[in-house]
N, C-alpha and C positions, 0 to 999 in steps of 0.2 A: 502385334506391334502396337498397334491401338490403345491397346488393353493396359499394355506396359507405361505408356504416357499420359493416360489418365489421371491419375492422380497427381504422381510427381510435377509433368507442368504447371497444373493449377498449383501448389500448394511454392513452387520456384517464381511463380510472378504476384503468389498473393503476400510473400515475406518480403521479395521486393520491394512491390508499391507499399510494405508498413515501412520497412526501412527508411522510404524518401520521407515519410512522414515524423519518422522520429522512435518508431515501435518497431525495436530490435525482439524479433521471435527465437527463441533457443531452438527450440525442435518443432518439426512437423505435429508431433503429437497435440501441444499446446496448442498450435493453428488450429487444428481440426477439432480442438472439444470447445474451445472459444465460443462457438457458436451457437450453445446449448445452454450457457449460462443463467441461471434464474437469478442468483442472488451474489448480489457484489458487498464484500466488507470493507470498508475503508479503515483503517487505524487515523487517527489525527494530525498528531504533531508531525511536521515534514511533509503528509501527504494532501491532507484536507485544507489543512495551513500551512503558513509561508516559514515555520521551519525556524523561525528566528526572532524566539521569544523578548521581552521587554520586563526589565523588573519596572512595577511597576509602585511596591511600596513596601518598605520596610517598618514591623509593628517589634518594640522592642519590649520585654515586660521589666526587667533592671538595668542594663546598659544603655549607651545611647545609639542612635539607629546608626553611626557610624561604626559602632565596636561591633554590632552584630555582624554588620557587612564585609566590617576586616575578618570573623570568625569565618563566614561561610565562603568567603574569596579566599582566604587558605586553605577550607576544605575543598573546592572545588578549582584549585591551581592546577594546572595541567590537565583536565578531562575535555573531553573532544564534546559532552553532554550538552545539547542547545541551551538547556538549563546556565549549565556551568558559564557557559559564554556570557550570558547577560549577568552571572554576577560579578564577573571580572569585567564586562565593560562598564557597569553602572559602580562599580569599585574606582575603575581608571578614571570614568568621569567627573569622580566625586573625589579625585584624586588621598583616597586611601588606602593608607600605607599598609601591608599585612606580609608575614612571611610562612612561605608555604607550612603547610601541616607534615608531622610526621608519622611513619606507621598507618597512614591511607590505607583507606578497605572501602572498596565500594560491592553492595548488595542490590544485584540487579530486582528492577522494581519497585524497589523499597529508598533508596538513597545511599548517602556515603558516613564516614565516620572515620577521626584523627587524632591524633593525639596535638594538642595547640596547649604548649604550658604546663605538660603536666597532667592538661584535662583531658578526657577523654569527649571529644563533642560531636556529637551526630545531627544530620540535614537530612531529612527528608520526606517522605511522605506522613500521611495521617496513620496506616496500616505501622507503619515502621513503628512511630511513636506510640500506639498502642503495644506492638509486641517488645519494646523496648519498656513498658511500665509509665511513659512518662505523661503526666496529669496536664490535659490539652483544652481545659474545659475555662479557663480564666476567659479565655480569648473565642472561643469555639462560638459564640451567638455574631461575632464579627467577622470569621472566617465563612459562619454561612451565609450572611449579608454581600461577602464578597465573592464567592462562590458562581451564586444567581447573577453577578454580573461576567459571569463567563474567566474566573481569574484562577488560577492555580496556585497552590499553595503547600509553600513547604518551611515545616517546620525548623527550628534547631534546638538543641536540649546538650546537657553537661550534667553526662548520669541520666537520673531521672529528675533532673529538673528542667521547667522549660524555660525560653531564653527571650523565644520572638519567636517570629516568621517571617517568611518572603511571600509574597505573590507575585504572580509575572499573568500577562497576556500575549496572545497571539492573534494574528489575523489571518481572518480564510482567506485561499486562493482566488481571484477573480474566477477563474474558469471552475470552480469548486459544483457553483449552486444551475451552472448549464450543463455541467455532466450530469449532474443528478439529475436536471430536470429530463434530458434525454435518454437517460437509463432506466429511468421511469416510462417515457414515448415508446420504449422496444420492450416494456413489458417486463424491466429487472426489479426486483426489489433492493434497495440498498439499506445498509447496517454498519453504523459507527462505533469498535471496538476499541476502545483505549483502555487506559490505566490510570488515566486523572480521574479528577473528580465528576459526580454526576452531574454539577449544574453548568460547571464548563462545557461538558460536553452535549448537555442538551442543548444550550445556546447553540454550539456552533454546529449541532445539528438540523436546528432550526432554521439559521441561516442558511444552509443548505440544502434542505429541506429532505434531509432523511429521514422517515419515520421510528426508525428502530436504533435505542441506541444501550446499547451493554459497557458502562464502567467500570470504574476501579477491579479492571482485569489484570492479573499477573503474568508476564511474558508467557509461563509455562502453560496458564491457564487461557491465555488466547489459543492454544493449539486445538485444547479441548473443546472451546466454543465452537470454533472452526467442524470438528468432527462433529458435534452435538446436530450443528446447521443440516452438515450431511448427511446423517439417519436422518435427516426427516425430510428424506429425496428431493435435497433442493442440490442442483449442480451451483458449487460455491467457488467463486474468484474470491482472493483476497491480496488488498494493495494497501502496501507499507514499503519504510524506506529503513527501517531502523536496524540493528543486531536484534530488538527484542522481538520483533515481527518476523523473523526469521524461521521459527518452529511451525507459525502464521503461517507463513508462504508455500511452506513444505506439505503441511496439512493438507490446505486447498486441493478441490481440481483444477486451478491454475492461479499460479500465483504470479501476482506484476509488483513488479518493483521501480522503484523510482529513481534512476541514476545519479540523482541529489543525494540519495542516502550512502549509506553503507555498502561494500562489496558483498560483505555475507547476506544480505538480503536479497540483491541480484545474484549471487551465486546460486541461492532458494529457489528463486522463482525461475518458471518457462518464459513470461516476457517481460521485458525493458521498456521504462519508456524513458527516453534521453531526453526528454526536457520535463520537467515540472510540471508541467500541465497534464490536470489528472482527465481535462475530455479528452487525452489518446486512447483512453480505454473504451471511451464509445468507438472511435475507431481501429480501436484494435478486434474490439466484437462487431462490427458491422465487414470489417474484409475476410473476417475467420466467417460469416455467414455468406459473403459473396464469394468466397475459395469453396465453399463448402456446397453451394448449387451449381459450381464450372464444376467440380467432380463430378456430382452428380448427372449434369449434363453431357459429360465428356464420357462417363459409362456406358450411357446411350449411346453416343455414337461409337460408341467401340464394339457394343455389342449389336447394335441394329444391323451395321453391316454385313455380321453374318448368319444372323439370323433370319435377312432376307437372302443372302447368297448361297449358304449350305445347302438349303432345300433343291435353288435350282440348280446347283452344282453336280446335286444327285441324280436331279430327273434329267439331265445332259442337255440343259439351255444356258450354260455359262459356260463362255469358252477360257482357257487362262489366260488370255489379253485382260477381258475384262475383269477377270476376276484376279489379276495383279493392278488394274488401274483401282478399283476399288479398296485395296487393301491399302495400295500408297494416298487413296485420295480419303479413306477415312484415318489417317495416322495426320495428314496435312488438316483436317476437321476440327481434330481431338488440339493438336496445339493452336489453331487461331482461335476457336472460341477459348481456350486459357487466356492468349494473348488478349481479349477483348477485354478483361479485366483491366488493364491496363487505363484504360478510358474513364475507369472509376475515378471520381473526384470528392473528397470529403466536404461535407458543407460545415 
């Protein structure tokens, strides 16, 4: 009977106590390998930072920084993309006028592309404008000047000619650079996967103070990073909020998701964290390590008991009084010390 509540209790008050915290667990499985974690991936946008980018400057090379912003606010009418937001709010607040694009094709990774006039115009990444053909080098010794100040950059072009660019910024999350520092105190390594560019993303690696940071990664290709991690027997969490972090999360041996993002993200991963704040994941690995020694503990007493009893049961010094108090008083053992969890308090 013992035996049978050993686990299941611990692992019923260790989802629990994450729940009140905020770290909705899917399945037991994920509790229990939580605990073994070496190496945690963060993806960036949404998770690392606050999700809700700033255009921050519009470079025009023939039109004026008005007409580029009415192009890419039509390309980017109607997309849920954090990107896309800030060109339609830095549009509204600059109140211009533009009318959505037709024939919209968006290419995951890479950016979007419409038909506005007649032309065919494309937004998007550096990757894209090269495999599009289009000559980026006018502008390229200012795009890396803006780069090293942590700014993301995405082009626009009609054909193969280019047009401008946008840059936007983001800010890390307050609680960003004390998860990490505490994921580092329990001995994890962490690794910043994104898709933007390298100098952005060392900055806000640095602010953060991750050591390891892998760029201009392509949704499909973060899966692989993900496995690469894993042959090289590091037990791998990976936390994103996005659709493109999704292949991400599945990869992983456990993947956390950010209730700010996306459903198919949280569909991916084993756990949730329902608020933004990415120090849940320090406590979602410290109570997957405290469930994980009330098992342990709770084995013990399932088995001690008869392992001291069996013997005398056979040599005829246990009578069945006691040897029914004992079976009820180590089943009453096995769930208070689970129940003791309880008492854990997250600092």
């Amino acid at each position: 009977c013992a035996l049978g509540l050993a686990t299941p209790t611990s692992i019923l008050v260790g989802t629990g106590i994450a729940a009140k915290l905020g770290v909705l667990i899917k399945d037991a499985q994920a509790l229990e390998r939580a605990h073994s974690i070496t190496t945690v991936v963060f993806d960036k946008t949404g998770t690392l930072t606050e999700g809700r980018p700033q255009l921050v400057k519009v470079v025009a090379v023939k039109n004026s920084e008005n007409e580029l912003l009415a192009m890419a606010a039509a390309l980017q009418s109607g997309s849920e993309h954090p990107l896309a937001k800030a060109v339609l709010k830095a549009a509204a607040e600059r109140v211009v006028k533009f009318t959505p694009a037709g024939n919209s094709r968006a290419v995951s990774g890479r950016g979007t592309s419409a038909t506005i006039d007649g032309a065919m115009i494309s937004l998007g990444s550096s990757r894209w404008m090269q495999e599009l053909g289009v000559d980026v080098s006018p502008l390229m010794s200012r795009v890396l000047e803006l780069e090293k100040k942590g700014q993301t950059v995405s082009w626009i072009a009609n054909q193969k000619i280019l047009l401008g660019l946008l840059t936007f910024s983001d800010t890390l999350k307050p609680s960003a650079k004390m998860a990490v520092t505490n994921l580092h105190r329990l001995g994890i390594k962490t690794v910043l996967l994104t898709g933007d560019n390298l100098g952005s993303a060392q900055l806000m690696a640095t602010l953060a103070g991750i050591n390891t940071v892998i760029a201009g990664v392509l949704p499909e290709g973060k899966a692989t990073e993900i496995t690469r991690l894993r042959k090289q027997n590091e037990v791998v969490a990976m936390v994103g909020d996005g659709i493109n972090d999704a292949p991400a999360l599945a990869a992983a041996d456990i993947g956390i998701a950010m209730a700010t993002g996306t459903d198919v993200a949280m569909h991916a991963a084993g756990i949730t964290l329902m608020r933004g704040d990415v120090g849940l994941i320090v406590s979602a690995i410290t109570i997957s390590k405290k469930t994980y020694s009330k098992i342990r503990q709770n084995l013990f007493w399932a088995f001690i008991y008869n392992v001291v009893g069996i013997p005398l049961a056979a040599m005829g010094y246990l009578s069945p009084v006691v040897a029914g108090a004992a079976m009820a008083l180590s089943s009453v053992s096995v769930v208070s010390n689970a129940l003791l969890l309880r008492l854990w308090r997250a600092k």
